[in-house]
PyMOL CGO cylinders between C-alpha atoms (Angstrom):
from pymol import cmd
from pymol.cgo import CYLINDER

trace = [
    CYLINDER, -1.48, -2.78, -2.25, -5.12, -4.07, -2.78, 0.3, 1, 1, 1, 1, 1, 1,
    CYLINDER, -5.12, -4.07, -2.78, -5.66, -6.12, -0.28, 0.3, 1, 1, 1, 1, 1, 1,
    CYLINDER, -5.66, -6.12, -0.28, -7.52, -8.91, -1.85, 0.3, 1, 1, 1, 1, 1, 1,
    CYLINDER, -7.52, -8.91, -1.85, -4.45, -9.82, -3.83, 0.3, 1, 1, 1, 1, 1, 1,
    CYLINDER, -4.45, -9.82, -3.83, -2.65, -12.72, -1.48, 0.3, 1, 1, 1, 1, 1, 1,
    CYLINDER, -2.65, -12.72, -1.48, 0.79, -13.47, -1.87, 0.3, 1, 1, 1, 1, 1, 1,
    CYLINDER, 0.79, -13.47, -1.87, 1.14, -16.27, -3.95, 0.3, 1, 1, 1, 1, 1, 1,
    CYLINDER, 1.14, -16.27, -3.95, 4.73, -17.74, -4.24, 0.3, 1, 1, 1, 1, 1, 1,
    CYLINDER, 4.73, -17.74, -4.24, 6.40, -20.23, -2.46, 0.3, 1, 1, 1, 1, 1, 1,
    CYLINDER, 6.40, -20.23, -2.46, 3.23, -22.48, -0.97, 0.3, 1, 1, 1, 1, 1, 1,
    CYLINDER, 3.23, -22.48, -0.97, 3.04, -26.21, -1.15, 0.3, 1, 1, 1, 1, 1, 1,
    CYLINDER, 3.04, -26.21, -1.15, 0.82, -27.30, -3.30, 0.3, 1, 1, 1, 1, 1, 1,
    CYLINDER, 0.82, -27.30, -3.30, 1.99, -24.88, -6.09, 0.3, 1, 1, 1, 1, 1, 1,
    CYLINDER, 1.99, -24.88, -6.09, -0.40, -21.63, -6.69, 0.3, 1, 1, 1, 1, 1, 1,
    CYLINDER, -0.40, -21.63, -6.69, -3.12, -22.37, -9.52, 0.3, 1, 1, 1, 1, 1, 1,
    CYLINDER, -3.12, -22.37, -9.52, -3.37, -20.86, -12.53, 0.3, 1, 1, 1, 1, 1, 1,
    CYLINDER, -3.37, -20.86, -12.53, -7.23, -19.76, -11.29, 0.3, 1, 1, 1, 1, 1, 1,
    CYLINDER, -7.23, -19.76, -11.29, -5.39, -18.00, -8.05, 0.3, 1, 1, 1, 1, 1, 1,
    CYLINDER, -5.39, -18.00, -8.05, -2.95, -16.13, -10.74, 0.3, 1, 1, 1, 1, 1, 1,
    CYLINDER, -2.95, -16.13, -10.74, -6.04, -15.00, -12.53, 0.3, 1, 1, 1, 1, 1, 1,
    CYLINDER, -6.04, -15.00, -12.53, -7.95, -13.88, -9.65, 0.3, 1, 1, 1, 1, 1, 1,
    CYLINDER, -7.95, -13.88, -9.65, -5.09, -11.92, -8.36, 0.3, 1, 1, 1, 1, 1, 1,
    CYLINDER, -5.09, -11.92, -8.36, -4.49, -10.38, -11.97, 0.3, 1, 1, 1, 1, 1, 1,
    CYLINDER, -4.49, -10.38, -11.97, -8.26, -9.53, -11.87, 0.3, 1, 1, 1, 1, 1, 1,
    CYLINDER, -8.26, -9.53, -11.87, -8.38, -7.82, -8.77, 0.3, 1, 1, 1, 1, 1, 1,
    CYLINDER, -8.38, -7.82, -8.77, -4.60, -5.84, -10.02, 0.3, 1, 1, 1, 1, 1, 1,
    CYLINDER, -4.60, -5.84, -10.02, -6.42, -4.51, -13.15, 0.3, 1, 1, 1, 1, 1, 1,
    CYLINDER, -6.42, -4.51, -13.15, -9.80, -3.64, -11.52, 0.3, 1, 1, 1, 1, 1, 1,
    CYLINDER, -9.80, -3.64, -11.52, -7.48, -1.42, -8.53, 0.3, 1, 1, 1, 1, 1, 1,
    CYLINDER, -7.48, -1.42, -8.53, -5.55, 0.20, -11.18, 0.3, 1, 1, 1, 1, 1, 1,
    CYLINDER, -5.55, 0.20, -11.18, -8.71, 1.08, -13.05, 0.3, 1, 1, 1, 1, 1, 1,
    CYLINDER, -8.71, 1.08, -13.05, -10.90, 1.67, -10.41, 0.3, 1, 1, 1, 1, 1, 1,
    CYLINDER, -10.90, 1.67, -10.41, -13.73, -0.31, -12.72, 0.3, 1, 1, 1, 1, 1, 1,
    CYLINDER, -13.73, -0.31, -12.72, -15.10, -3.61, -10.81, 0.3, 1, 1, 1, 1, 1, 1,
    CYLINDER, -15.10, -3.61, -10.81, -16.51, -4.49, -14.03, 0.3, 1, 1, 1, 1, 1, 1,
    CYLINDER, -16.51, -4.49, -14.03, -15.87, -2.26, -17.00, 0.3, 1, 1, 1, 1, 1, 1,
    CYLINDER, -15.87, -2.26, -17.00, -18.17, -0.97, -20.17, 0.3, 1, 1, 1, 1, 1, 1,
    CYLINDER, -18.17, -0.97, -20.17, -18.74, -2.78, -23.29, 0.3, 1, 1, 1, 1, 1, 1,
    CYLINDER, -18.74, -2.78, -23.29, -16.54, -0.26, -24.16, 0.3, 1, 1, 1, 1, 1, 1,
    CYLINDER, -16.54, -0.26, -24.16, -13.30, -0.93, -22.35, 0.3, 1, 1, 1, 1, 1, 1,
    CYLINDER, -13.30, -0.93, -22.35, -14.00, -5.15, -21.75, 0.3, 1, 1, 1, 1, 1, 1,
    CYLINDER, -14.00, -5.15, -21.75, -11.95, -6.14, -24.34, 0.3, 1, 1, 1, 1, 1, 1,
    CYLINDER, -11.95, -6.14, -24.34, -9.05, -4.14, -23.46, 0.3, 1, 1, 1, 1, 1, 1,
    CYLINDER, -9.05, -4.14, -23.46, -9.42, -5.13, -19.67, 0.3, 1, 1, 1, 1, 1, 1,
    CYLINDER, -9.42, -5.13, -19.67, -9.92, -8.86, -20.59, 0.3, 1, 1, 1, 1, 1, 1,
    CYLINDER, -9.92, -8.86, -20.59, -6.98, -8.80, -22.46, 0.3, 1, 1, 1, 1, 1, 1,
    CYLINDER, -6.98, -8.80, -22.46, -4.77, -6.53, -19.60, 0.3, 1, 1, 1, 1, 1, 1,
    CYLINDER, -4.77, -6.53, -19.60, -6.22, -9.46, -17.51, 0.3, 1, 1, 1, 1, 1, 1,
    CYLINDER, -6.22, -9.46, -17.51, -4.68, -12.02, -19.67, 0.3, 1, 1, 1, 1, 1, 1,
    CYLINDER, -4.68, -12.02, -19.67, -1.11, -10.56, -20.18, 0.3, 1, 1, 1, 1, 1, 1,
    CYLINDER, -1.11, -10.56, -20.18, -0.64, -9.64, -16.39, 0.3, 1, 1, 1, 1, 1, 1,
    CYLINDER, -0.64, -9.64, -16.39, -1.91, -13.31, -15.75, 0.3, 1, 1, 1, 1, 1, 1,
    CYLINDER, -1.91, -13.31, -15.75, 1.10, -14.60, -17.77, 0.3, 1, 1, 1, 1, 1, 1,
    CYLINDER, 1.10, -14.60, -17.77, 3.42, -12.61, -16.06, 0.3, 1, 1, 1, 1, 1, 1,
    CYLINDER, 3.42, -12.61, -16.06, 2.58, -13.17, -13.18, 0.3, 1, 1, 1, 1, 1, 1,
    CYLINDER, 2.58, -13.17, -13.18, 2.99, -17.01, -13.82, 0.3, 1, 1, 1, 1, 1, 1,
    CYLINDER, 2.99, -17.01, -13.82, 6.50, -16.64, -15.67, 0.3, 1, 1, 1, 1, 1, 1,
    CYLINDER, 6.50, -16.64, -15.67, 7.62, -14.65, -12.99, 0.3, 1, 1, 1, 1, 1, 1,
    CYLINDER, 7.62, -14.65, -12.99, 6.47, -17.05, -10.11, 0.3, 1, 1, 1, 1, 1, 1,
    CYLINDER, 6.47, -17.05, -10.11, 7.96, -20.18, -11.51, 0.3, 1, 1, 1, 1, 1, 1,
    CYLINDER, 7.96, -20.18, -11.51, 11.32, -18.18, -12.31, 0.3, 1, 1, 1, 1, 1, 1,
    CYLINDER, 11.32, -18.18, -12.31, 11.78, -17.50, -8.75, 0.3, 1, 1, 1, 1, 1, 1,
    CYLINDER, 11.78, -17.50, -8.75, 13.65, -19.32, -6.30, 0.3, 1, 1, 1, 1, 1, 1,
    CYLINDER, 13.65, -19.32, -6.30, 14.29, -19.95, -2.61, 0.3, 1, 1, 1, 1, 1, 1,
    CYLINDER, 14.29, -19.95, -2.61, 15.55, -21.44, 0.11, 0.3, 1, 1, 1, 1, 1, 1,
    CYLINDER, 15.55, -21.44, 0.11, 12.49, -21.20, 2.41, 0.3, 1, 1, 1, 1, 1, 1,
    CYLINDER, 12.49, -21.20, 2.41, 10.38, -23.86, 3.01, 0.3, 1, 1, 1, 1, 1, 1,
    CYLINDER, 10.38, -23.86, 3.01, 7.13, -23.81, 1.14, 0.3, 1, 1, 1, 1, 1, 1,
    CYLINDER, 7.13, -23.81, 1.14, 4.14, -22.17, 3.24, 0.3, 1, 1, 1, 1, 1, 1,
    CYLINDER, 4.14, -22.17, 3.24, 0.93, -24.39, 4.23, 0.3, 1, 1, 1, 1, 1, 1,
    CYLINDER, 0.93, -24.39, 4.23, -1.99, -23.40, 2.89, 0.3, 1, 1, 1, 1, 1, 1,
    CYLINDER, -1.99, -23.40, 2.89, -3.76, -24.34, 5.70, 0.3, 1, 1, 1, 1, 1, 1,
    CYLINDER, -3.76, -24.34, 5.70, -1.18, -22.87, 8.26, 0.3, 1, 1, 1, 1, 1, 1,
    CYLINDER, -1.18, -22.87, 8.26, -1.18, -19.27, 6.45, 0.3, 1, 1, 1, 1, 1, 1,
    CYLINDER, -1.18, -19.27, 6.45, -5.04, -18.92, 6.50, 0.3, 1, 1, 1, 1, 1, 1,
    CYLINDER, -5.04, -18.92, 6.50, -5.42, -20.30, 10.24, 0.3, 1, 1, 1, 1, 1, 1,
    CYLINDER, -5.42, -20.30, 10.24, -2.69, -17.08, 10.73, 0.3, 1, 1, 1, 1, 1, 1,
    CYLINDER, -2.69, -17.08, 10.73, -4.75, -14.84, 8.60, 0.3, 1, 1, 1, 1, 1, 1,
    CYLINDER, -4.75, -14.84, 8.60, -7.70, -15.47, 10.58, 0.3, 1, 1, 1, 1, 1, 1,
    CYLINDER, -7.70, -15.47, 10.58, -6.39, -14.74, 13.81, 0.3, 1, 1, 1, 1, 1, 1,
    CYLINDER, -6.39, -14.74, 13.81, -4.83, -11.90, 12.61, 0.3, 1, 1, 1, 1, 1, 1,
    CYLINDER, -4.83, -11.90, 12.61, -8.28, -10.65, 11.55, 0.3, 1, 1, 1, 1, 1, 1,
    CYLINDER, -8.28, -10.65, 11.55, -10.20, -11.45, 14.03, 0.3, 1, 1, 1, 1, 1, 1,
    CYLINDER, -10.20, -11.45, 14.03, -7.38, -9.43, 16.77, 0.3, 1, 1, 1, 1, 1, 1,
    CYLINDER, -7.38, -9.43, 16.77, -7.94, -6.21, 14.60, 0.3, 1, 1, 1, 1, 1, 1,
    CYLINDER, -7.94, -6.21, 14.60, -11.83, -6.52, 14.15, 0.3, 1, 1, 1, 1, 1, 1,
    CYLINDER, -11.83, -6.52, 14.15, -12.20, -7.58, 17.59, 0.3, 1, 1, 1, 1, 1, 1,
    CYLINDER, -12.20, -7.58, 17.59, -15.07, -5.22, 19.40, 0.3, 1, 1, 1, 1, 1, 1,
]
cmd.load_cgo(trace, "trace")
């Protein structure tokens, strides 16, 4: 999994439509291996984009849980840490 794309279900507040998008981004640009593509190809990758955006936002407000909703906050303090143990010199 790339790992710029951050899980983004179940947080309080709700995931943006901008966070969808950036995760969709970063899904086509791994699977196609272009950061940016060719005049060529944009339209096709804007639109790939687009429809895995859509998904992604059905899918996230069809699911359900139980859990209590992740802080923001919390999850990034965690992510940190987590980074900074594994870079740590």
């Amino acid at each position: 999994m790339c790992r710029n794309i951050k899980t983004l279900f179940n947080f309080d507040p709700p995931t943006s439509d901008a966070e969808v998008r950036a995760a969709s981004l970063q899904f086509v640009r791994k699977i196609t291996g272009f950061n940016v593509p060719s005049k060529t190809n944009e339209a096709a990758f804007s639109a790939a984009v687009d429809e895995i955006a859509d998904i992604c936002s059905r899918l996230l407000h069809s699911l359900e849980t139980n859990a209590r909703p992740k802080n923001r906050e919390e999850e990034a303090a965690k992510a940190k840490a987590r980074s900074a143990e594994r870079f740590a010199s």
